[in-house]
Backbone as a ProteinNet text record, in pm:
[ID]
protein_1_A
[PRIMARY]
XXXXXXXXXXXXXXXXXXXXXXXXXXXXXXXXXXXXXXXXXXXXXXXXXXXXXXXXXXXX
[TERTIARY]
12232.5	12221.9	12147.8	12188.3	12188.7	11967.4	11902.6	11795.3	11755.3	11595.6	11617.8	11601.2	11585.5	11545	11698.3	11791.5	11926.9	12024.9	12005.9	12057.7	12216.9	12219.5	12386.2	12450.6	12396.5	12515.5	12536.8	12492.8	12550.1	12668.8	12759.3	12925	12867	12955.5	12994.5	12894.2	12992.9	12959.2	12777	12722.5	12575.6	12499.7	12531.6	12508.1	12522.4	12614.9	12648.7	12513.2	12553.5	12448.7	12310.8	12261.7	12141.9	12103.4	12207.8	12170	12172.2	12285	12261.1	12119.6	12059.2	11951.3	11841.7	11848	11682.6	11673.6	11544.8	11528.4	11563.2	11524.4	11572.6	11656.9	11725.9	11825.1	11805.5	11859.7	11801	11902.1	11985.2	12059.4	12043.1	12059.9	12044.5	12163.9	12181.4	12298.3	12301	12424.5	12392.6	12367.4	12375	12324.3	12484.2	12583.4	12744.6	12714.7	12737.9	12724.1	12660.3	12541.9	12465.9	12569.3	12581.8	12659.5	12775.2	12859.4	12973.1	13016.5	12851.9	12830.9	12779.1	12761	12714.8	12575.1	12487.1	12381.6	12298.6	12264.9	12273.5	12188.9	12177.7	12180.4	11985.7	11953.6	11792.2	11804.6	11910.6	11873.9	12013	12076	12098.6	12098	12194	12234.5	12227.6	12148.5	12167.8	12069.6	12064.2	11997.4	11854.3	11787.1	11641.9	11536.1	11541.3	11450	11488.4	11587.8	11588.8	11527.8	11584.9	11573.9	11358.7	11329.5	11179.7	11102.6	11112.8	11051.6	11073.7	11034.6	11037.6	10903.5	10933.8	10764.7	10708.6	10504.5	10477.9	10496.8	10499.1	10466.8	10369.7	10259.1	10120.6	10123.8	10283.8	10245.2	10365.3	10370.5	10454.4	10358.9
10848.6	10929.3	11058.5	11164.4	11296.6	11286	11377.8	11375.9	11416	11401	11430	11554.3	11669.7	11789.3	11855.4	11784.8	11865.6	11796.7	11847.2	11777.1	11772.2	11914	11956.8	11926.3	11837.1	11802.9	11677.7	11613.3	11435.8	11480.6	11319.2	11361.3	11284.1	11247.3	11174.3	11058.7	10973.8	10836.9	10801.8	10912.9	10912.3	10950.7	11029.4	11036.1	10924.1	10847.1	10760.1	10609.7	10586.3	10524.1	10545.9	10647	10713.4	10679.7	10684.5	10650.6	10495.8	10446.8	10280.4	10199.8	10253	10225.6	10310.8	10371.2	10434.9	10370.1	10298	10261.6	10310.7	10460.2	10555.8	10679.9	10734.8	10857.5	10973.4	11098.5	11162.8	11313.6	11318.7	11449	11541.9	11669.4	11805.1	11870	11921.6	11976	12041.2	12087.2	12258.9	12172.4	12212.9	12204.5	12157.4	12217.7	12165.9	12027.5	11945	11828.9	11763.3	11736	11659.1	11690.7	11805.7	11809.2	11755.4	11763.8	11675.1	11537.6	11491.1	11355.8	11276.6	11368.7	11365	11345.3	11449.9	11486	11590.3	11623.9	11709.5	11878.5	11971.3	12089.5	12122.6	12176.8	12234.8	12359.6	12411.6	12527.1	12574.2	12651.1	12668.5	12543.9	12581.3	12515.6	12369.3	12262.7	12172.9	12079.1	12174.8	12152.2	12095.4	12022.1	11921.9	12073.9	12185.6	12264.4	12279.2	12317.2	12377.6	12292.7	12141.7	11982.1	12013.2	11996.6	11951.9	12025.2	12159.8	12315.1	12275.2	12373.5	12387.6	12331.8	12309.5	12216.4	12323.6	12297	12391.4	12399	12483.3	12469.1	12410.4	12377.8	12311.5	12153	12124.4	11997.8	11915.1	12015.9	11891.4	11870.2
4126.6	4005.2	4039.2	3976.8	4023.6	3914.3	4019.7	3920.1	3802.6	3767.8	3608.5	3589	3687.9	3651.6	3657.9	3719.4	3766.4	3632.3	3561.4	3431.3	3412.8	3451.9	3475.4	3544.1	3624.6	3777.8	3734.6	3617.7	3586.4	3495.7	3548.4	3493.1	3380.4	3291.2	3136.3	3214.4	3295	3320.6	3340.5	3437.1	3469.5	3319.9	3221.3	3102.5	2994.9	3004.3	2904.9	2966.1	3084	3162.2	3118.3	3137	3091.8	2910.1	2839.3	2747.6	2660.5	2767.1	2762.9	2765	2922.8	2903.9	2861.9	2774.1	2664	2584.9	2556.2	2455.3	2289.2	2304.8	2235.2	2229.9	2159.3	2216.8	2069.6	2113.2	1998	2017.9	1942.7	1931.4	1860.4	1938.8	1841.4	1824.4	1697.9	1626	1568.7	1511.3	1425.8	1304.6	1164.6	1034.6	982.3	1048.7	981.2	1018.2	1127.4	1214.8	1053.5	1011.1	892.7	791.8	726.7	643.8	590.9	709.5	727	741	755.3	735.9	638.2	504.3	387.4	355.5	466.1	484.7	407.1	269.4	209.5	308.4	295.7	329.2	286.4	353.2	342	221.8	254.7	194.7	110.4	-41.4	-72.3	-182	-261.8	-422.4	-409.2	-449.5	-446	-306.7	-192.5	-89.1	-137.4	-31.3	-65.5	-62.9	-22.3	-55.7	-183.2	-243.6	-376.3	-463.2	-473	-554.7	-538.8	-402.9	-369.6	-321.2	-314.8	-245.3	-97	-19.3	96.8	137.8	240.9	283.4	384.6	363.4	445.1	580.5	647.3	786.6	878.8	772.5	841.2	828.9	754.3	754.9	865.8	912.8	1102.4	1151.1
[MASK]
++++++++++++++++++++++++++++++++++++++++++++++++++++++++++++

């Protein structure tokens, strides 16, 4: 298996492997990706900021 700093040189298979065994796995995505999964939206009409304000920044 190609190492962990050379991220780009693992095919599908060394990737899929990799995530077989993690205990945990964790993807990042654009904002369509949730949406489309009937994820409601942060921001505009209807979105959980509008419904519950926007949350501060001091509280991550």
């Amino acid at each position: 298996m190609a190492e962990r700093g050379d991220a780009w040189a693992w095919d599908l298979d060394e990737a899929a492997e990799v995530l077989v065994s993690s205990r945990y796995s964790i993807a990042l995505t654009g904002a369509g990706v949730s949406v489309e999964s009937g994820v409601p939206p942060f921001r505009g009409p209807g979105g959980l900021w509008a419904k519950h304000g926007e949350a501060p920044l001091d509280g991550y």
